[in-house]
NUDRENVO-253322 format. One record per residue (C-alpha): residue number from 1; x, y, z. Coordinates in pm, whole numbers, plus 50000, padded with zeros to 5 digits. Layout:
# residues N
num:NUM xx:X yy:Y zz:Z
...
//
This chain:
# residues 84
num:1 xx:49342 yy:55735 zz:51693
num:2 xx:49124 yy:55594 zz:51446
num:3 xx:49395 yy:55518 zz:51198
num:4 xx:49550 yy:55267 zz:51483
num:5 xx:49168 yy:55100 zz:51486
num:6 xx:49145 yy:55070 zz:51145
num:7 xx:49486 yy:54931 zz:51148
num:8 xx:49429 yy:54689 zz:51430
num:9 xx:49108 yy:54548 zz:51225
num:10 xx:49284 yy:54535 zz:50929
num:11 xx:49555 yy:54286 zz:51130
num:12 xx:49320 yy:54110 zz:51325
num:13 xx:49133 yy:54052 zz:51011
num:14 xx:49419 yy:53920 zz:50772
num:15 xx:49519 yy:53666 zz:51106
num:16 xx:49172 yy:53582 zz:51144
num:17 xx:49192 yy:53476 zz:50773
num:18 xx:49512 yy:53343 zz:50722
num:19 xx:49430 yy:53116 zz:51028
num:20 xx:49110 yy:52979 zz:50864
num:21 xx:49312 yy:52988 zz:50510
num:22 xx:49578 yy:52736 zz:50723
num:23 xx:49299 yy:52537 zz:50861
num:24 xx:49123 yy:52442 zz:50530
num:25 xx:49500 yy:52357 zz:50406
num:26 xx:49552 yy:52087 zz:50655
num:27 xx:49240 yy:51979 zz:50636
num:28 xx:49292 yy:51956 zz:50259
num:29 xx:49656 yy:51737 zz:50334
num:30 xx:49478 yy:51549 zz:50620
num:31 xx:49192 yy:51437 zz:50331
num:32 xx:49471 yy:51369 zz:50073
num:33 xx:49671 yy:51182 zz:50327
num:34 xx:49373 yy:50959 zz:50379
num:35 xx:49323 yy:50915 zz:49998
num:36 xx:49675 yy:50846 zz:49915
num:37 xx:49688 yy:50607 zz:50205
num:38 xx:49342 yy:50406 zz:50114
num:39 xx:49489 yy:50368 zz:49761
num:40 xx:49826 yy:50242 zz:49881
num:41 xx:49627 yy:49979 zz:50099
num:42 xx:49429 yy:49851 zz:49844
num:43 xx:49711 yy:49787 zz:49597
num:44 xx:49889 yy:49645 zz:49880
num:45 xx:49648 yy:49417 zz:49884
num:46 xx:49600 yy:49367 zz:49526
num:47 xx:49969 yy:49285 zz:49502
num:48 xx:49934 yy:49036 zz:49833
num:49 xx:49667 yy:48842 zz:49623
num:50 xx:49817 yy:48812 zz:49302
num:51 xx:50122 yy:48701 zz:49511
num:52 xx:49952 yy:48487 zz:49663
num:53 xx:49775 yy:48324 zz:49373
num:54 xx:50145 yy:48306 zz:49190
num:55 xx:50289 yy:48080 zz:49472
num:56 xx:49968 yy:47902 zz:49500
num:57 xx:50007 yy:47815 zz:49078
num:58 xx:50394 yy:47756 zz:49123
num:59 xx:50375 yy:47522 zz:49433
num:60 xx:50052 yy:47295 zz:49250
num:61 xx:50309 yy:47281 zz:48915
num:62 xx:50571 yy:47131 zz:49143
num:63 xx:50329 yy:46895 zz:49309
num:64 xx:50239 yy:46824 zz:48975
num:65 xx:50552 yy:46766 zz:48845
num:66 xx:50653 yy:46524 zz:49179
num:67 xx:50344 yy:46340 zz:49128
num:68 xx:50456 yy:46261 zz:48722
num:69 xx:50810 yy:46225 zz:48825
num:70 xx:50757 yy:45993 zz:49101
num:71 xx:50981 yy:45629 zz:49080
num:72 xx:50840 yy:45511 zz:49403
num:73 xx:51156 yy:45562 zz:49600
num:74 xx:51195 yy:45843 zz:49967
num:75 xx:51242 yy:46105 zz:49881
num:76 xx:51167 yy:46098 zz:49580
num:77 xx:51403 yy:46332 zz:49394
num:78 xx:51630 yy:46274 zz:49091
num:79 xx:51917 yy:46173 zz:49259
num:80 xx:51754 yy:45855 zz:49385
num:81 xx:51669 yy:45763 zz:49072
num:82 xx:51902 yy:45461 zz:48922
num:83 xx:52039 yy:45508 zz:48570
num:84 xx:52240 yy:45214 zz:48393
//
């Protein structure tokens, strides 16, 4: 009789632990998930900026280039332009 006790505190015991073992796992994943996820934001961003910044430099060099290039004539692209 008191071998089934000892047994059934043993078991109850070993759940009782691997049930709190299982909760500090997920709560280890759920804090890694987080992580993971706040770095993948930010160099989301990071990579939206310097995007950003790469059209903003490529669409100013065009204007640029327009402004040098234009002959006075709508639109003002190279096949208006006339060539003898």
């Amino acid at each position: 009789m008191i071998w089934r006790q000892v047994l059934l505190l043993s078991c109850l015991s070993a759940v009782v632990l691997l049930s709190s073992e299982n909760r500090q796992k997920l709560g280890a994943d759920a804090l890694r998930r987080d992580y993971y996820e706040r770095q993948r934001n930010k160099f989301e961003n990071f990579v939206e900026e310097q995007n950003d910044e790469q059209e903003e430099r490529s669409r100013e060099a065009v204007e640029q280039w327009r402004q040098w290039h234009y002959d006075g004539l709508y639109p003002p692209y190279l096949y208006n332009r006339h060539h003898t």
